[in-house]
N, C-alpha and C positions, 0 to 999 in steps of 0.2 A: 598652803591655801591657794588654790585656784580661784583667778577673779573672771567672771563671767559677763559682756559686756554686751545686749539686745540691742534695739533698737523699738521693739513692738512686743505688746505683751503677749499675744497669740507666739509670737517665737519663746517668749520666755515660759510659756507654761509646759509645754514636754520637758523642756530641762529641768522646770523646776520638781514636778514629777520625777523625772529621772535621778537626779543627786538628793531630792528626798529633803528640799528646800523647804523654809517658811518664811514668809512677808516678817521682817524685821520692824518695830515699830520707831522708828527712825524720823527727826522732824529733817524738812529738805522736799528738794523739788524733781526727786527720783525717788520709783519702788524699788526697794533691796531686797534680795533673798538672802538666806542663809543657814546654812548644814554642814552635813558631814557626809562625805561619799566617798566607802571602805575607810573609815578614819582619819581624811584626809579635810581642813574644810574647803567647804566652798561659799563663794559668795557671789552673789548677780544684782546684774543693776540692769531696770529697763531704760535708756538714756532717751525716747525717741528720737524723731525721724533728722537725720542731717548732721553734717560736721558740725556746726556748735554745738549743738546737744549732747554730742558724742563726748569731743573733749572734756565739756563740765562734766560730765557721768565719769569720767576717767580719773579727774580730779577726786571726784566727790568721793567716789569708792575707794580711792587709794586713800585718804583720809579715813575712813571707816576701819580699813582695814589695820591702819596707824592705830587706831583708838584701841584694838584688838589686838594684834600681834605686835606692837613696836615699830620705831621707824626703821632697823637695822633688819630685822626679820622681815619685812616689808617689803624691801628692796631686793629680796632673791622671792617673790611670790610671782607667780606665772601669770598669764594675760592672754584671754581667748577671745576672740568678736564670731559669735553665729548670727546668721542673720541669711536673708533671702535675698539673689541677684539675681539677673535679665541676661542675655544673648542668646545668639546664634550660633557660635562655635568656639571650641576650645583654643588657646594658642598651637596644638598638635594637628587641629585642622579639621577634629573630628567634630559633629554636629554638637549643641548642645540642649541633652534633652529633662523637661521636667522631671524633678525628682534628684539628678548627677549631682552630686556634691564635690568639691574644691578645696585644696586648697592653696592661698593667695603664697604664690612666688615673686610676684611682682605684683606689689599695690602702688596703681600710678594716681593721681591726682590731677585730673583735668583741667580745673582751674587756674593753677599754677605752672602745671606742664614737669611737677615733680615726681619724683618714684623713691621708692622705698623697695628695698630687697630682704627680705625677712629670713636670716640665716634659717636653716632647716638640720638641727641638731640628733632626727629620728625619722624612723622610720614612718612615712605616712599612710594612713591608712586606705586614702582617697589619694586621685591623680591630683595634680599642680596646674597655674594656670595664672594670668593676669586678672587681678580685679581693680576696675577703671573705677572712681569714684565721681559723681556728677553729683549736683547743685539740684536739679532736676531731672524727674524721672526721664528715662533713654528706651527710644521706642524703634531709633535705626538701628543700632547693634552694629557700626561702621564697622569696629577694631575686631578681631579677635580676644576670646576673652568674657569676663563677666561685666556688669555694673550693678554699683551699688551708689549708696548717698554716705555711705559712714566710715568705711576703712579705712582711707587714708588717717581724717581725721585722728582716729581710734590708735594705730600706729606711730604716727609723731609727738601722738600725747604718752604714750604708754611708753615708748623706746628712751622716755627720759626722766623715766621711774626707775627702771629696770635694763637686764643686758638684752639685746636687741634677738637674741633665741630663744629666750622665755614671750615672746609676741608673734602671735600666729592669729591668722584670719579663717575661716568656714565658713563658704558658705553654699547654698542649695539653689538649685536653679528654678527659678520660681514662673517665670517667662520667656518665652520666645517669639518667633514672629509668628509661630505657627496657635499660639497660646499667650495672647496681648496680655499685657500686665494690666489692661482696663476689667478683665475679669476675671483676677482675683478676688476673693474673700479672706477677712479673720481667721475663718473654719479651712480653708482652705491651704495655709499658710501654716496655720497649726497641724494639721497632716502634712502637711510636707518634711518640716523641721522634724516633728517623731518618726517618720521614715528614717531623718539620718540620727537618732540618736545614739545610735552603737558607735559609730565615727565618731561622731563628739568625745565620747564616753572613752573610748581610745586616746584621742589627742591629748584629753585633759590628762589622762593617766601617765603618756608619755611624758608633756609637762612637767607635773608632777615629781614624776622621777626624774628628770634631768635635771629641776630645782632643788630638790632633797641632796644629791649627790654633790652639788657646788659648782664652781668654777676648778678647770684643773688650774695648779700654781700657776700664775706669770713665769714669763723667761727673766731668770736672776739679772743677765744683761739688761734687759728694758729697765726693771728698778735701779740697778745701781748706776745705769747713765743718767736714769731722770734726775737722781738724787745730787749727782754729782755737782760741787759747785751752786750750789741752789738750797736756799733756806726755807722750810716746808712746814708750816704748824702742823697739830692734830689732825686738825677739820681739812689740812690742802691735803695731807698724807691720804684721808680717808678718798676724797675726791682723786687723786691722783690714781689711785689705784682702781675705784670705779669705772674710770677714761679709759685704761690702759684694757682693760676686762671690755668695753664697748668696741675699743677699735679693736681688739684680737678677736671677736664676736663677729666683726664685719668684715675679718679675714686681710685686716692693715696690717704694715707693719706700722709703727708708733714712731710721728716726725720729734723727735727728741732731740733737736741740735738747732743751729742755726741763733742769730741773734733774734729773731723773733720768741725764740724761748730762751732767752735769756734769765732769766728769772721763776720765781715757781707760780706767780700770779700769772706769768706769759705762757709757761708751756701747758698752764692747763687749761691756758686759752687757745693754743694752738692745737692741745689734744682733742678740744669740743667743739671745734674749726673742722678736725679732720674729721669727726668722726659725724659732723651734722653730713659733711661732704660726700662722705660713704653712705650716708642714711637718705641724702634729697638729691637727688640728680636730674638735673637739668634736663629736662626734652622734652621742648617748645614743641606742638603737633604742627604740623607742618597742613598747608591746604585750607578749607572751610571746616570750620566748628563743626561739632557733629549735634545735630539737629534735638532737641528736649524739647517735649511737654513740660504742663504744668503736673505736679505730683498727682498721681491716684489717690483720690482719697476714701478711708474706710473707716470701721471700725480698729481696724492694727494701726492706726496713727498715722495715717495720710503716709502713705509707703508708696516706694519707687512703682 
């Protein structure tokens, strides 16, 4: 199961089209799709506009998805964010024009001045790039890069459901300076998104198979040092070995010594130490803020 995560429902209608979706009748304060796409399922939530919104939608669906497949089967199901971003040029330099699709190698978080590095386990179909996330809509376009209002969000929420390479971001460039995000439309925004559906359509697939196929084993050393010395229930065994699979995902090696892990409550507190460490990285922006409006607002849900 591929879990599908909008923002606006003009984004969510080509996909939903495309994976051959239907509105779930579901009580809650998100619309769900859900189907089958080549046998596989899928499922979509429109979360609207902004990091709260995102996070609950990430909860809520991963709940849904629990009711559906299990919580064990759940926890290897893939995590996609499409949706529509702003700038002026890529991190490669080159411009950026309506239409180019992305996808997020570094989703930074402005707010906070945190980043997120989304292991890339396949081959992509579209070029790479940073997606900045802002509070409100970005009309300067300072950074190289995209912006958005949701991907961070969507990322910190998701990377602690699942292993941090089943989370990827897409998104379309919906604005420029040459092309103000003041005019956009619904309709507008919906042609853009069905331009990139054949990308989607790939990621999710690639997803897909890289969830299908598993995790390759741990290194026998990591388990039998952690083990060492250290009395482990069911549920820390289950968790221990989640951790160990998140920081090998973030390309750690796994802090397994020291008196701070002295114990199995300690080291898999020190494994979800390292592994937040590897996932939020610190970088304060340096200089004056970069300048926001208040959100554009439409029919797509008051969008960046």
């Amino acid at each position: 199961m591929i879990h599908l995560v909008v923002a606006l429902g003009c984004e969510a209608r080509p996909l939903v089209r495309r994976f051959g979706l239907e509105r779930v009748d579901l009580e809650g304060p998100f619309a769900v799709y859900r189907g089958d796409y080549g046998g596989d399922p899928a499922i979509l939530v429109v979360s609207g506009v902004g990091r709260a919104a995102t996070a609950a939608a990430v909860g809520f669906l991963f709940g849904v998805g629990v009711g559906v497949a299990g919580a064990v089967a759940e926890r290897r199901r893939p995590w996609l964010n499409v949706g529509i971003a702003g700038g002026s040029r890529f991190d490669d330099g080159s411009a950026a024009r309506i239409g180019d699709a992305r996808i997020a190698a570094r989703v930074h978080d402005q707010a906070s001045g945190r980043s997120h590095y989304p292991p890339l386990a396949f081959e992509p179909p579209v070029p790479l790039t940073t997606v900045t996330t802002v509070d409100r809509v970005e009309r300067a376009y300072a950074d190289a890069g995209l912006y958005d209002m949701e991907a961070a969000a969507f990322v910190e929420a998701a990377r602690r459901l699942v292993s941090a390479e089943l989370v990827q971001v897409l998104k379309v460039v919906s604005d420029t300076p040459e092309a103000p995000v003041g005019r956009l439309t619904a309709a507008r925004i919906e042609e853009l998104v069905e331009g990139r559906v054949d990308d989607v359509a790939e990621v999710v697939r690639s997803l897909t198979d890289l969830a299908q196929s598993g995790p390759p084993p741990l290194p026998e050393s990591w388990t039998r040092e952690a083990l060492a010395g250290r009395h482990f229930s069911v549920t820390q065994r289950r968790q221990l070995r989640r951790l160990l699979e998140r920081v090998r995902a973030a390309g750690l090696e796994p802090a397994l010594g020291g008196d701070s892990a002295a114990t199995a409550s300690r080291l898999l507190a020190a494994l979800e130490a390292q592994f937040d460490g590897a996932a939020l990285v610190l970088e304060p922006r340096d200089g004056a803020a970069h300048r926001s409006d208040a959100a554009h607002r439409s029919d797509a849900g008051g969008r960046r």
